[in-house]
C-alpha positions as CSV (number, residue, x, y, z in Angstrom):
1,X,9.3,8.6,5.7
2,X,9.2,6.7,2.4
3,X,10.3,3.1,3.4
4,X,11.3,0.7,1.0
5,X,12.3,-2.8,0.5
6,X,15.4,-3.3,-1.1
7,X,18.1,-6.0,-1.4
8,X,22.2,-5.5,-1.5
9,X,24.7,-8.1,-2.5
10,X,27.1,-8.9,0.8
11,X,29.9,-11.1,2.0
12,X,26.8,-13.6,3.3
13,X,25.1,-13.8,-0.3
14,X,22.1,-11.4,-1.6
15,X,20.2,-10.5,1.6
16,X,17.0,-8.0,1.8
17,X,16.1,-5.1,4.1
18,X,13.9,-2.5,5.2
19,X,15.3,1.2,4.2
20,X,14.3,4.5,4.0
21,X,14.6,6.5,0.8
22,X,15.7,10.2,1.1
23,X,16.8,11.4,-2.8
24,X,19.0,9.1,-4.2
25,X,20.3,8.1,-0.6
26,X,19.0,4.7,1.3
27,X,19.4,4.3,5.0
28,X,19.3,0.8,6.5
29,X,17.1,0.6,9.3
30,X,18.3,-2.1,11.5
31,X,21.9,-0.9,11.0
32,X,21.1,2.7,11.9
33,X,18.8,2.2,15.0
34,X,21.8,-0.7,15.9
35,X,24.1,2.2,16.2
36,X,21.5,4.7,18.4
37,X,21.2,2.0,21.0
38,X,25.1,1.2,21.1
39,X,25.8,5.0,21.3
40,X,23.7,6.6,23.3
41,X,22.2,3.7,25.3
42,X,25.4,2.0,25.6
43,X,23.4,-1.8,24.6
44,X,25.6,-4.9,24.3
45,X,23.4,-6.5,22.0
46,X,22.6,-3.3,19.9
47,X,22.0,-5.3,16.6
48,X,19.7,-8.3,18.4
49,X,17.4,-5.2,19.9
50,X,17.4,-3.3,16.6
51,X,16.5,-6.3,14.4
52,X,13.8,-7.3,16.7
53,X,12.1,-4.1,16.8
54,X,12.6,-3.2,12.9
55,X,11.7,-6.2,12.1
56,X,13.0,-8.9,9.1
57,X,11.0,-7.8,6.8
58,X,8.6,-4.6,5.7
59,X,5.4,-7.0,7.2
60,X,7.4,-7.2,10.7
61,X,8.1,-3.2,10.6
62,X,4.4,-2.8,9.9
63,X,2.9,-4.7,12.6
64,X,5.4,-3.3,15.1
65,X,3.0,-0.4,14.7
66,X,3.8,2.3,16.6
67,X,6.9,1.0,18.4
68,X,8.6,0.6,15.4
69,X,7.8,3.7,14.2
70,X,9.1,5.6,16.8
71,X,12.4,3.3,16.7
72,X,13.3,4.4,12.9
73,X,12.7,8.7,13.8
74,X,14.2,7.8,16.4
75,X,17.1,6.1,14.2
76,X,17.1,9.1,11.3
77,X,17.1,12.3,14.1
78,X,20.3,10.2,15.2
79,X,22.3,9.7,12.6
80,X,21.3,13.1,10.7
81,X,22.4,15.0,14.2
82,X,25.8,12.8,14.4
83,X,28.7,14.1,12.9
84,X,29.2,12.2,9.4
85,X,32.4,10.5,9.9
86,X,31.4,8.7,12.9
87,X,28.1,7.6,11.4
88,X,30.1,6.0,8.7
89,X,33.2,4.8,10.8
90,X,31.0,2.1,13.0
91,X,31.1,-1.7,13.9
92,X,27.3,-2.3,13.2
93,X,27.4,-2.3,9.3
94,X,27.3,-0.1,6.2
95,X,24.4,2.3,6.9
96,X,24.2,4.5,3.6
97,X,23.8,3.6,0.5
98,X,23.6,4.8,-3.3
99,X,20.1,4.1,-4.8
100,X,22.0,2.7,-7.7
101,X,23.6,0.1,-5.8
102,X,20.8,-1.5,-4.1
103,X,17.7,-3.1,-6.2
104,X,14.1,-1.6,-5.0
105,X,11.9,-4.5,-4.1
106,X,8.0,-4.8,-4.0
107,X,7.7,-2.6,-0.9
108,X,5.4,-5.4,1.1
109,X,4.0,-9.1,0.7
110,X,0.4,-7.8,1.6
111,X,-1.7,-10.1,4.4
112,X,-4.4,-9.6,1.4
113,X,-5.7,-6.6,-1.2
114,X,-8.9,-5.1,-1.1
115,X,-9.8,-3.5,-4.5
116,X,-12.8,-1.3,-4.7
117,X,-15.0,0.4,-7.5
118,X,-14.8,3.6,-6.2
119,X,-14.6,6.2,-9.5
120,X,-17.9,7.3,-10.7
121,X,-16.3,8.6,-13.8
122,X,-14.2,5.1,-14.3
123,X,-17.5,2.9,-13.6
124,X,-19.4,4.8,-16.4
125,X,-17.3,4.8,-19.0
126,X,-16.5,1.1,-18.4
127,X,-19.9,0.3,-18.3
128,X,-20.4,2.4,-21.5
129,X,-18.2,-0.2,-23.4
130,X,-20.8,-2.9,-22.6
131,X,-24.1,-0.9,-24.0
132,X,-24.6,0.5,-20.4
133,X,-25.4,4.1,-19.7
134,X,-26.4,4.7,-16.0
135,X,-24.7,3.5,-13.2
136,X,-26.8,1.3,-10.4
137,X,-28.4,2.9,-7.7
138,X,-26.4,0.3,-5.1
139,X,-23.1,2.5,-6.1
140,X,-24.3,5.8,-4.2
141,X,-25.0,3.5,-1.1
142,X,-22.0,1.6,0.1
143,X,-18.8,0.9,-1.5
144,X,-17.9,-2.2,-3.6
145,X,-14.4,-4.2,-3.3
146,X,-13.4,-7.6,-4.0
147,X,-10.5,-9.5,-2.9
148,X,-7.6,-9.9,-5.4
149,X,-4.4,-12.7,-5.1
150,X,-1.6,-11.1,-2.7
151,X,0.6,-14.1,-3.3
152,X,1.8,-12.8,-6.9
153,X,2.6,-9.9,-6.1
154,X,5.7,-7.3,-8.4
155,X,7.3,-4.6,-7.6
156,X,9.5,-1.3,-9.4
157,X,10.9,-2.6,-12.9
158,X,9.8,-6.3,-12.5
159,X,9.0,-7.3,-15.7
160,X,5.3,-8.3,-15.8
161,X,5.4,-11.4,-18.1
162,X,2.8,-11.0,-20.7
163,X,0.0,-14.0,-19.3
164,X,-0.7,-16.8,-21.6
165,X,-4.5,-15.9,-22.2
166,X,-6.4,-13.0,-23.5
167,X,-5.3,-10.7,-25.9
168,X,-6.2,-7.1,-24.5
169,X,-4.0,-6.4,-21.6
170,X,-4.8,-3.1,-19.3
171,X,-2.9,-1.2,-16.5
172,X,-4.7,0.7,-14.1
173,X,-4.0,3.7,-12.2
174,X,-4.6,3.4,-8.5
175,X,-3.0,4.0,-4.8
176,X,-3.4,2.0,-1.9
177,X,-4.1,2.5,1.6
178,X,-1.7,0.0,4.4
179,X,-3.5,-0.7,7.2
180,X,-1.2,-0.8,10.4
181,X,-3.0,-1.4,13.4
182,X,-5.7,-4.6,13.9
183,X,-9.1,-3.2,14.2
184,X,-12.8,-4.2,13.7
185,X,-15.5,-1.7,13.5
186,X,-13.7,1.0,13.1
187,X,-15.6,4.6,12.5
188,X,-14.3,6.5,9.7
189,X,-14.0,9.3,11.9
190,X,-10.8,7.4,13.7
191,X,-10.0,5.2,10.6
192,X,-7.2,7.6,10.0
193,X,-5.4,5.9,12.9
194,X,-5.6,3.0,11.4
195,X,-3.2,3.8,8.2
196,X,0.1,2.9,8.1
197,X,0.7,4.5,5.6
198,X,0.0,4.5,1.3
199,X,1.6,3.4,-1.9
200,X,0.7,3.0,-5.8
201,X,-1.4,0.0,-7.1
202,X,-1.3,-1.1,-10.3
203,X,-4.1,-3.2,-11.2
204,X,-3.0,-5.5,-15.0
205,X,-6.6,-6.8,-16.0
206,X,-6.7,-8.7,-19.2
207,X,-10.5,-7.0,-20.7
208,X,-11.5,-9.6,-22.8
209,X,-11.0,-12.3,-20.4
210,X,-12.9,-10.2,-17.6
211,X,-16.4,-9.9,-19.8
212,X,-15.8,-13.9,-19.5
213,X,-15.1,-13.7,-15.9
214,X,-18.0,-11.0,-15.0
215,X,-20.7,-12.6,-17.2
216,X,-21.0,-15.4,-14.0
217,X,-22.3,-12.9,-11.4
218,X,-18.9,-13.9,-9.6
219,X,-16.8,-11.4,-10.0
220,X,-13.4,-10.9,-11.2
221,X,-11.5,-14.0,-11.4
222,X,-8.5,-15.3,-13.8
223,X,-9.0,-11.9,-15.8
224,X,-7.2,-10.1,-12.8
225,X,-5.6,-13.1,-10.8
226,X,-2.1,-14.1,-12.3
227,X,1.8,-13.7,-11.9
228,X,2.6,-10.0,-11.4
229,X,-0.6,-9.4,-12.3
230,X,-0.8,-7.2,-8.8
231,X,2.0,-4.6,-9.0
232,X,3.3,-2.1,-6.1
233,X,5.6,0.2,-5.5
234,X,8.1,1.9,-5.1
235,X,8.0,2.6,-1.6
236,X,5.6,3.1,1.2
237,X,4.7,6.8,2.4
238,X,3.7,6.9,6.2
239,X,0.6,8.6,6.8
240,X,2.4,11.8,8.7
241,X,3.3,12.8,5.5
242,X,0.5,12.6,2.6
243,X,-3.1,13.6,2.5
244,X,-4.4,11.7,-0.1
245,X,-8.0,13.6,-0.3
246,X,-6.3,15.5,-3.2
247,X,-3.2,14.1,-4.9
248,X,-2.4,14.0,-8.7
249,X,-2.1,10.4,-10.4
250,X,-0.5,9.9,-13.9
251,X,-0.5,7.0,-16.1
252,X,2.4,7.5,-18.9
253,X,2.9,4.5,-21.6
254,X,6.0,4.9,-23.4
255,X,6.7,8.3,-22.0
256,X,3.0,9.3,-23.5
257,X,0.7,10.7,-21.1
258,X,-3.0,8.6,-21.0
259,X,-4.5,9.3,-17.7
260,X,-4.4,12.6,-15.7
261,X,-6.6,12.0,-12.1
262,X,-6.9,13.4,-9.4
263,X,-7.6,11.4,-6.1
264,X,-10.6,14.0,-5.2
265,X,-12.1,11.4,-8.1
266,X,-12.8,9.1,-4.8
267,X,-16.4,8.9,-4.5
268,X,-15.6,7.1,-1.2
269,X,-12.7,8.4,1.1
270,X,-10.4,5.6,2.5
271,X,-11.9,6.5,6.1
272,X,-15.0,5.6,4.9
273,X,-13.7,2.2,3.2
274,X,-12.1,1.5,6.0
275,X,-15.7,1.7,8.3
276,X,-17.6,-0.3,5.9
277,X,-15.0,-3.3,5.2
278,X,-14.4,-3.9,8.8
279,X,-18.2,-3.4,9.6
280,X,-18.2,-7.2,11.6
281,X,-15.3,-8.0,10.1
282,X,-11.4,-7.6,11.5
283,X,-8.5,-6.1,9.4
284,X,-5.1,-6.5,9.9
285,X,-1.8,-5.2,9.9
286,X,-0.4,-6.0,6.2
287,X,-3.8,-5.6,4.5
288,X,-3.9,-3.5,1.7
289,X,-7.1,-1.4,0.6
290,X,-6.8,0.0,-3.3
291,X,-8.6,3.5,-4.3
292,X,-10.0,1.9,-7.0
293,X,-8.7,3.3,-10.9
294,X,-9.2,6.8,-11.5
295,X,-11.4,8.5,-14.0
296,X,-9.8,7.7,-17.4
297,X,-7.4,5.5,-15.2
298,X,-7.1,2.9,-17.4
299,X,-7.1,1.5,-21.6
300,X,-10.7,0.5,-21.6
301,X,-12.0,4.0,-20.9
302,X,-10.1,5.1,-24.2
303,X,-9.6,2.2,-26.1
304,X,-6.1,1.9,-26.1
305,X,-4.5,-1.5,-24.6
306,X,-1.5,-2.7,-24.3
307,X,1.4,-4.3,-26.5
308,X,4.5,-6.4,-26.2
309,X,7.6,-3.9,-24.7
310,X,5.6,-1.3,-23.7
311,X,6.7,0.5,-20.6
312,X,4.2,1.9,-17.8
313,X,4.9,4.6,-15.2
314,X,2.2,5.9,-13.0
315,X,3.1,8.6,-10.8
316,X,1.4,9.7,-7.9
317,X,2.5,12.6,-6.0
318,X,4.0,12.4,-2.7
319,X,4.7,9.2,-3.4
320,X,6.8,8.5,-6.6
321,X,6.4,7.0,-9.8
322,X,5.8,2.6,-10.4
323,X,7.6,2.0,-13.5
324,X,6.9,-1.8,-15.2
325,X,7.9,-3.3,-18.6
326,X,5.3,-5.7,-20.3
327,X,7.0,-9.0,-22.2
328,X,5.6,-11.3,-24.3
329,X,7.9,-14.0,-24.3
């Protein structure tokens, strides 16, 4: 399933919901599992069951887990086996809509996001820029993350507002594991149960104002924490349908192709990010955990940044493409 946030104008005011996206079709979750139970289980309070087990929100949905799960196959094998008429003839609500007349939201308001340095090709040529030329020995031995804000978080065509300091503004090109099941030392050979599902990360980092921000020992800081700094989108794959050991990633600004990856770039598999970060340590449902930017994922590694208008679209297959427009107001 690709499941998306989106939000619809209605009699009540703007209101937003948890849909999935097949083509250019979305189907509303709650409305659509509202009209299994009042069908073929004959509920009286179809839309009260259906809301609580969908959930209000993407976050809800997601820590449902399973249950939840079930409840919107359940909901789609309905619906696509009941004759069309009926389906759209019902007391619950409209259950179809045009991609054009809904707006695509950010998918989820993570619980937090774990970015990691995970390229081998991305760390040397970054480190290149500084004078650098080998990587350090502690990169082959366990992976590296740190956390980044989850509170400012855009979504598909928000408008990144250009931030008010630094001058050399960068995208880059990641995915992003959704963890969907609370779990704490968790081997990476059963981390796989422990994904939700995966989207595309966008990672804005403003270059000059990292060096500042990395010079401490501290670690990123204001050069990667700021409004729609964190960007993701457009929708959320489940895990049932992408392997992500070997997916294409594309960066296009302006419609011109600078960054071609592949996700086999990884130098540590999500399964085995997964049994290192929650080595003594618990994650939850909601918590996002980012590939880390691809080889040549991002302006730095080819000394192109960005400028006022420009338009970004990274594509990752399977999953779609996160399109963003940078303003300097």
């Amino acid at each position: 399933m690709k499941l998306i946030t989106y939000e619809i104008k209605t009699v009540f005011g703007i209101t937003q919901r948890v849909g999935v996206l097949r083509d250019t079709e979305v189907i509303d979750l709650i409305h659509a599992y509202s009209l299994y139970l009042s069908k073929i289980k004959s509920s009286s309070r179809a839309y009260e069951t259906a809301k609580q087990i969908i959930g209000k929100d993407m976050l809800s949905f997601i820590q449902g887990g399973s249950f939840s799960l079930e409840a919107a196959k359940t909901a789609l094998d309905f619906i696509y086996s009941t004759p069309a008429e009926e389906v759209r003839k019902n007391d619950i609500g409209e259950i179809f809509f045009s991609l054009n007349d809904v707006t695509v939201k950010v998918p989820l308001q993570p619980v937090s996001i774990r970015d990691t340095l995970n390229s081998e090709v991305h760390f040397k040529n970054s480190l290149e820029v500084v004078g650098i030329s080998e990587l350090p020995a502690l990169f082959y031995e366990r992976p590296y993350y740190y956390r980044t804000s989850h509170t400012s978080i855009a979504g598909h065509e928000d408008v990144i507002p250009w931030p008010s300091f630094g001058e050399r503004l960068d995208f880059e090109l990641e995915f992003a594991a959704i963890v969907g099941k609370k779990g704490i030392n968790i081997s990476a050979e059963t981390a796989h149960e422990y994904i939700m599902g995966y989207t595309i990360f966008n990672d804005i980092s403003i270059r000059d104002y990292q060096r500042k921000d990395m010079s401490t020992s501290m670690g990123p800081s204001k050069c990667k924490n700021f409004s729609h700094g964190n960007i993701l989108g457009p929708c959320i794959v489940t895990s049932d349908e992408l392997d992500p050991s070997n997916i294409r990633l594309q960066a296009r600004i302006n419609g011109e192709v600078w960054s071609d990856s592949r996700s086999s770039d990884m130098h540590y598999s999500f399964a085995q990010l997964i049994e290192f970060i929650s080595k003594e340590e618990t994650l939850y449902p909601g918590e996002i955990i980012c590939s880390g930017t691809m080889a040549f994922g991002c302006g730095l590694e080819i000394n192109r940044y960005l400028k006022s208008n420009d338009i970004i679209e990274l594509e990752v297959d399977g999953i779609g493409i996160l399109r963003n427009q940078i303003i300097k107001f």
